[in-house]
Structure formats: C-alpha cells, structure tokens
C-alpha positions as CSV (number, residue, x, y, z in Angstrom):
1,X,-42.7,139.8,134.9
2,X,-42.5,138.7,130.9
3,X,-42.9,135.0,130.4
4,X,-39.6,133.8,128.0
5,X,-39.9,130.1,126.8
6,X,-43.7,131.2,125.2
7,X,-45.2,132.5,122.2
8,X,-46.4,135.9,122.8
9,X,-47.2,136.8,119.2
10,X,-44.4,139.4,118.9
11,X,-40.1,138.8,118.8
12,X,-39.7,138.9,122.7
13,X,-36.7,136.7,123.6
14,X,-33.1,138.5,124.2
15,X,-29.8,137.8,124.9
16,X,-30.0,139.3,128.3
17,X,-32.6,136.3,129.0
18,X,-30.6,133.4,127.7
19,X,-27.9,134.9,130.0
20,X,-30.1,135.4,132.9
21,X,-31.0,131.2,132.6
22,X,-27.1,130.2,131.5
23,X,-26.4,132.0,135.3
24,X,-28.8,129.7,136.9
25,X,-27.6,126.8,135.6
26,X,-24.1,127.4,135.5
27,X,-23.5,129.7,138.3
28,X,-22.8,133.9,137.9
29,X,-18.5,133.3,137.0
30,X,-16.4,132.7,134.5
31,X,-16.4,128.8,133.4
32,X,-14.9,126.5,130.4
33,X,-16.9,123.7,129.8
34,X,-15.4,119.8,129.6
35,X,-15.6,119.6,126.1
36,X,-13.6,120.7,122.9
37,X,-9.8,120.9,123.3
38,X,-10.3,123.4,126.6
39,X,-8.7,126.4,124.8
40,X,-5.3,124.9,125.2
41,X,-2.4,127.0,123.8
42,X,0.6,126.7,122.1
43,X,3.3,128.5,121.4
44,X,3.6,128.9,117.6
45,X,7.2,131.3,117.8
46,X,8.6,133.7,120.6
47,X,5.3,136.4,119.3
48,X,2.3,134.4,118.7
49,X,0.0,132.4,120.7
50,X,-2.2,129.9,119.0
51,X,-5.5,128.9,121.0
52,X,-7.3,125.7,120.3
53,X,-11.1,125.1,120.1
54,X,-13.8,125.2,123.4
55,X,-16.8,126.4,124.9
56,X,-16.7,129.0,127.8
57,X,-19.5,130.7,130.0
58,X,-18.7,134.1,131.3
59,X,-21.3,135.6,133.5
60,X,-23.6,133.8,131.3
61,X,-23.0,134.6,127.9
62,X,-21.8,131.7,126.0
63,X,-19.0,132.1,124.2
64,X,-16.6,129.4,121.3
65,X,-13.8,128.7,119.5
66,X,-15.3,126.7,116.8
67,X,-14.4,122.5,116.7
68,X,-11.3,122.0,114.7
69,X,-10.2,125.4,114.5
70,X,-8.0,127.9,116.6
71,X,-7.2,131.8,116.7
72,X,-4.3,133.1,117.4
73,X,-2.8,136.1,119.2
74,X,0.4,138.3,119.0
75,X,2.9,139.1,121.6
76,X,4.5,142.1,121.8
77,X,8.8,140.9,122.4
78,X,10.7,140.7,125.5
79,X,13.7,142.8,126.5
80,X,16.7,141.7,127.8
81,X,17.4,141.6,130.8
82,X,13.8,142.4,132.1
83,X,10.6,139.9,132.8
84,X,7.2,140.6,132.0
85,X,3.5,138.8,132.9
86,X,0.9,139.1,129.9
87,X,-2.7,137.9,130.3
88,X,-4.7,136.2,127.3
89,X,-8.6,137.1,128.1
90,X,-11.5,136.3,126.1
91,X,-12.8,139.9,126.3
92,X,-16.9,140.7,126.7
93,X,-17.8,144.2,125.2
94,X,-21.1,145.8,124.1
95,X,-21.7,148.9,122.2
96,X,-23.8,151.1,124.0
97,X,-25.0,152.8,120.8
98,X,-26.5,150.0,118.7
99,X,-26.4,147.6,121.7
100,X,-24.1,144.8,120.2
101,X,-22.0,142.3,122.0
102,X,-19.1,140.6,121.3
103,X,-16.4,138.0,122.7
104,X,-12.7,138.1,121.5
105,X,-9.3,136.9,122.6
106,X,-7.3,140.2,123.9
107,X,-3.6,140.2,124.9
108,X,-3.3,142.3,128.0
109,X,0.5,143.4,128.7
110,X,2.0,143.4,131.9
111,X,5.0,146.3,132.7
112,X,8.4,145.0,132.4
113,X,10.3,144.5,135.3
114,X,13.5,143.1,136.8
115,X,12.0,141.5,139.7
116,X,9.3,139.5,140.1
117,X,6.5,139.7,137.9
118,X,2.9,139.8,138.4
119,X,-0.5,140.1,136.4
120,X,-1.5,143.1,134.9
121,X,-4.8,144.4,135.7
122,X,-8.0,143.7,133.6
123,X,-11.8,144.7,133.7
124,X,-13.9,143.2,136.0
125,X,-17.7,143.4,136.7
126,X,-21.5,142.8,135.9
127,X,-22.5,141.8,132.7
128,X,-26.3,141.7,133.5
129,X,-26.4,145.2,135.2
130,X,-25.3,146.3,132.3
131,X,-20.7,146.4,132.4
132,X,-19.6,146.6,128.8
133,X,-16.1,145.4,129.3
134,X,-15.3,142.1,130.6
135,X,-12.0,140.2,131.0
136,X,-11.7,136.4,131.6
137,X,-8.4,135.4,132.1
138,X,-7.3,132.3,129.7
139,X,-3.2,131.9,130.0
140,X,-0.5,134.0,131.2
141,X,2.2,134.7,129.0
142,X,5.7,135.2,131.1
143,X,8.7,136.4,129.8
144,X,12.1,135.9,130.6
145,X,14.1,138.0,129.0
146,X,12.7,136.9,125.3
147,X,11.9,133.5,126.3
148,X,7.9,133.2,126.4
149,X,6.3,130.3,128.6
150,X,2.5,129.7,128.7
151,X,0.7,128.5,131.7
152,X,-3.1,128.6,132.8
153,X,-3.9,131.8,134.5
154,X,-4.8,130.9,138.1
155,X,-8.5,131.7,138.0
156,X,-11.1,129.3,139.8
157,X,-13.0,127.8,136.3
158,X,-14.8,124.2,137.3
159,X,-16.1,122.0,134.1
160,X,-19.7,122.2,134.2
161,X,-20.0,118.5,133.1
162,X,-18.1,116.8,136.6
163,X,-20.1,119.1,138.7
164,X,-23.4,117.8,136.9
165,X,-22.1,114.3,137.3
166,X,-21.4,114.4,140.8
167,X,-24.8,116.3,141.9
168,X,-26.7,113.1,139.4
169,X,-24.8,110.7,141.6
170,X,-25.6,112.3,144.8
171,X,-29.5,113.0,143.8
172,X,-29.8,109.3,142.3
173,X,-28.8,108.0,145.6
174,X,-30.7,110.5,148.0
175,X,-33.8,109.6,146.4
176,X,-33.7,105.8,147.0
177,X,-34.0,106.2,150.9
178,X,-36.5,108.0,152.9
179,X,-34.2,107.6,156.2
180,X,-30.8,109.4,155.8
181,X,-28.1,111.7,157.0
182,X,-25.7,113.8,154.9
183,X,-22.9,115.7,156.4
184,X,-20.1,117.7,155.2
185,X,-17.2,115.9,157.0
186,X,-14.0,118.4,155.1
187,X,-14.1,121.5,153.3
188,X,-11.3,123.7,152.3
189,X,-10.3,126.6,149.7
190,X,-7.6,127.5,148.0
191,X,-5.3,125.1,150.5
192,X,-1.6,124.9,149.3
193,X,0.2,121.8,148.9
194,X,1.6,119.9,147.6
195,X,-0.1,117.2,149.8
196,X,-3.5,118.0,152.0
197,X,-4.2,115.5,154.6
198,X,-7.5,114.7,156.5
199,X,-9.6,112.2,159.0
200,X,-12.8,112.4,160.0
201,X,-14.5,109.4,162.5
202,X,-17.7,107.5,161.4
203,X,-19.5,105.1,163.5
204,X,-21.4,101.7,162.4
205,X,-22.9,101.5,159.5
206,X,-23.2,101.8,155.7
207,X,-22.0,104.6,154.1
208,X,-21.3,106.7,150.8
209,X,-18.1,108.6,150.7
210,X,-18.6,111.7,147.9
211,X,-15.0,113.6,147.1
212,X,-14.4,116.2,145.0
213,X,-11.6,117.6,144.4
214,X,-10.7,121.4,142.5
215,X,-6.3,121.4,141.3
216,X,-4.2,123.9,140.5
217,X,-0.9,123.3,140.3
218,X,2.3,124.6,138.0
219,X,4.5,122.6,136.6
220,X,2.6,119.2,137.9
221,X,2.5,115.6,136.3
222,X,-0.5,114.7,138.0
223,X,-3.4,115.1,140.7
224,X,-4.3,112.5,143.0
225,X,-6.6,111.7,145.7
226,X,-7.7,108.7,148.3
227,X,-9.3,107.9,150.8
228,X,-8.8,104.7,153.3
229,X,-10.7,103.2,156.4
230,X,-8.8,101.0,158.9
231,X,-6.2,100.3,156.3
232,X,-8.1,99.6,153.5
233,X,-8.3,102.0,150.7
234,X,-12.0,102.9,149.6
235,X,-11.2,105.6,147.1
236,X,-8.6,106.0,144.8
237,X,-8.4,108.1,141.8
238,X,-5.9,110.2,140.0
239,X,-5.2,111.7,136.3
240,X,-3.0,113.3,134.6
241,X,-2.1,117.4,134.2
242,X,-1.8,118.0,130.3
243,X,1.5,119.2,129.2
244,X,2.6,119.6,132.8
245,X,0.4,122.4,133.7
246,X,-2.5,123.1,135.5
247,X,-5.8,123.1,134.4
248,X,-8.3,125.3,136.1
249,X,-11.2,123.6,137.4
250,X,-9.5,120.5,137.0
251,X,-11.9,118.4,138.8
252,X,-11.4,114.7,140.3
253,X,-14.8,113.3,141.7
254,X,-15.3,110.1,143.7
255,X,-17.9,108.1,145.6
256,X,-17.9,104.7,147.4
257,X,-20.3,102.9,149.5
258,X,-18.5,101.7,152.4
259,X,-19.8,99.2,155.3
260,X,-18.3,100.0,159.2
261,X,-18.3,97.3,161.1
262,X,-16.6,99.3,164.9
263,X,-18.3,101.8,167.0
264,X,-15.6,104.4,165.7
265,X,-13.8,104.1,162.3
266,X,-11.2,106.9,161.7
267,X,-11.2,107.4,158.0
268,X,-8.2,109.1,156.5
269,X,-7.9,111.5,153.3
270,X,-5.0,112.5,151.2
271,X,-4.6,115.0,148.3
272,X,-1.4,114.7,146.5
273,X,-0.2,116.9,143.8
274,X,3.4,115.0,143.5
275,X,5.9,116.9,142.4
276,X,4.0,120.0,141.7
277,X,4.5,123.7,142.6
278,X,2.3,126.7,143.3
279,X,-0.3,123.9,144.1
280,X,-3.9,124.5,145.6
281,X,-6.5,122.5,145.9
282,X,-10.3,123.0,146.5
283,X,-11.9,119.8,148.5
284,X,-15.0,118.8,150.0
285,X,-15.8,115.8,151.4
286,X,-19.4,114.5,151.6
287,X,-20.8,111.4,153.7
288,X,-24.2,110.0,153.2
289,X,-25.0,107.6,156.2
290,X,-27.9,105.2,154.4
291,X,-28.1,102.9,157.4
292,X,-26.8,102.1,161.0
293,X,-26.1,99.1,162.3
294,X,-26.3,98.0,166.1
C-alpha cells in the first residue's frame, strides 16, 4: 500500500495513480467530457478532417484538444466505384523503453469495398495492466466513391457532467427523508427506435420520477422524451442533435415530483428520436416514493 495525496519526503506520485483515481470517478471506459466544443469535426476538403477542441477520459488518462484550437487529420482518397469506412481514434501509446505516454488523433483505414461497409479494426485493452496501444473511436469517415461524410462513431461515451448532475439530484433528495423507497421501474440497452414506449403502475402517494436518457441516432434532428400520468404530462424534455448527427453519450435527464391521488396510476413513457435512423437509446427510469397516502 503507498499513500498518494501525502508528502512522503521523496517524488512518489505517478501517472498510473492519477489514472487509477480518474477510473474511480469516472468509470474504467472511454468518455468525452460536456465541455469544450466535444471534438466536433469538420470537413475541411474531400482529404482532411479538422477536429475541434475537448476533453476526453480514456481508461483514465486524461487527454485535450486545447480551447480555441483544433488538429487536423488526412484522408487517404476514395475510388470510384468502391466505399470505404475510416475510423478517427485518439490513440493511447507508451514506450516501453523510457516509459513515456502519449495521446494523438490516428486515422485508421477501412478496406474498400463494393458492398456495404463496415469499421475497421483497432486496438483494444488495459491501460492500467500495462496495454501500450489504445484506440478510442472519435468519427467515422465513410466514403462513397470520393465523396467523404463524417458521423460520430457509435461508441457508448456519456458526459461526465449530466451523470454528476443527476446522482446530486438524486442524493440531495434521498438525504432529506429517513422513510423512502427507490425502485428501478424501466431499464433498457442499446433499444432501437425510433420511438421506445413504456408504463409502469404507481399507487397513492408522492413521488419523484428520475429519467435519463443515453441517444444515438444518425441523421437525427432531435431527441425527446416524456412522461405522463392519467393524461397529464409530468416530464417533458427534448434538445437538439448538432449538425444532424448523433452525439454519443448524448444525455437528456429529468426529474418531477408527482402527487397520486388513485389506488393505481398507470404512468406512461415515450422516447422519440423523430425522424432519425440507426437510432438507440439507453433509458432507465427511477421512482423515489417519499410518502404514501391512505
């Protein structure tokens, strides 16, 4: 054991420790955090990618784009008549000889084909145990032909921030009653759309009603959710998809206190992805019962 956050009278802090603590407050994946400009990409000519400024965590090592600036990244051309699927990673290495690590934007090229396309492979595994190469899939570059289109490489990636806000919301609350049931009323993964429906039965009493709500969608103006009770619509939230595509670990999160007044109240839940394709959706839904009432 080796105490970290103390002074031990010699240089005792590593990397591998700030990574071990990023992991346990983060989580042990891949994640871009709700800040910055997200990576976003653009297409600067038919060969090269420009990537905008933001703040990822990959298996714990923390990784940036610097505010108000953006890399960029070459593509090789199309060919006629054939497709092709790249894949833009920021790529982990370490040097096994003088032990230094690095993050960098890789292009990873798919095989052209005249069918359908798919990803090409890149390197998976375990940063902490000691892997040297690591991909984290950003954007996929398709090409038709020599036409290049960008979209957000299908990857589960949440914002740290909406997570943080939800738990605060849901701690905040638990801690004012001593007397309370929580339940998990919905969960699904990965469910296609592009609509996901729901109901779930409470009885009397007072309620909160947590949602959250994990898009991806291609092509998709927006994301929506609600919920309603006996008509009446307790939750209702939506936004929009930038540039009409997804955004991976685009998060909607929701909460309302809600009063019962029957024995049995069906309560009804929609996702919506509108006119969206290749959509799926991660939700959970959460009830809190704070009091009944006779």
């Amino acid at each position: 054991m080796k105490i970290v956050t103390g002074h031990t009278g010699t240089p005792h802090i590593t990397a591998n420790d700030d990574q071990g603590l990023n992991q346990g407050i983060f989580g042990t994946g891949s994640y871009m955090l709700n800040v910055g400009q997200q990576f976003a990409a653009t297409l600067v000519d038919a060969m090269t990618v420009s990537i905008a400024d933001g703040e990822g965590v990959m298996q714990g090592v923390h990784f940036r784009i610097d505010p108000g600036t953006s890399e960029s990244v070459a593509i090789s051309s199309g060919i006629v008549g054939y497709n092709r699927r790249d894949l833009i990673c920021a790529r982990y290495t370490k040097d096994i000889s003088t032990g230094f690590e690095a993050v960098n934007l890789v292009v990873i090229e798919g095989t052209p084909t005249t069918g359908a396309v798919s990803d090409p492979e890149y390197n998976t595994g375990d940063i902490l145990t000691g892997d040297t190469i690591v991909d984290f899939p950003l954007w996929r570059v398709t090409l038709s032909g020599l036409t290049p289109s960008l979209s957000r490489a299908g990857y589960r990636m949440r914002t740290v921030s909406s997570l943080a806000d939800c738990d605060s919301q849901f701690s905040d609350i638990y801690n004012m009653f001593s007397e309370i049931d929580v339940s998990t009323v919905f969960s699904t993964t990965n469910q296609a759309g592009p609509r996901i429906e729901a109901t779930f039965t409470l009885s009397k009493g007072i309620f909160v009603i947590f949602v959250n709500g994990l898009f991806t969608a291609s092509n998709a103006s927006a994301a929506n959710m609600t919920v309603t009770c006996r008509g009446e619509t307790i939750i209702n939230r939506a936004a929009s998809f930038a540039n009409g595509y997804e955004t991976p670990g685009f998060d909607l999160n929701a909460s309302a206190v809600i009063q019962t007044s029957q024995a049995s109240n069906t309560v009804s839940f929609a996702a919506d992805f509108g006119n969206g394709t290749n959509t799926i959706c991660d939700a959970t839904i959460k009830v809190l019962r704070l009091k009944r009432l006779s």
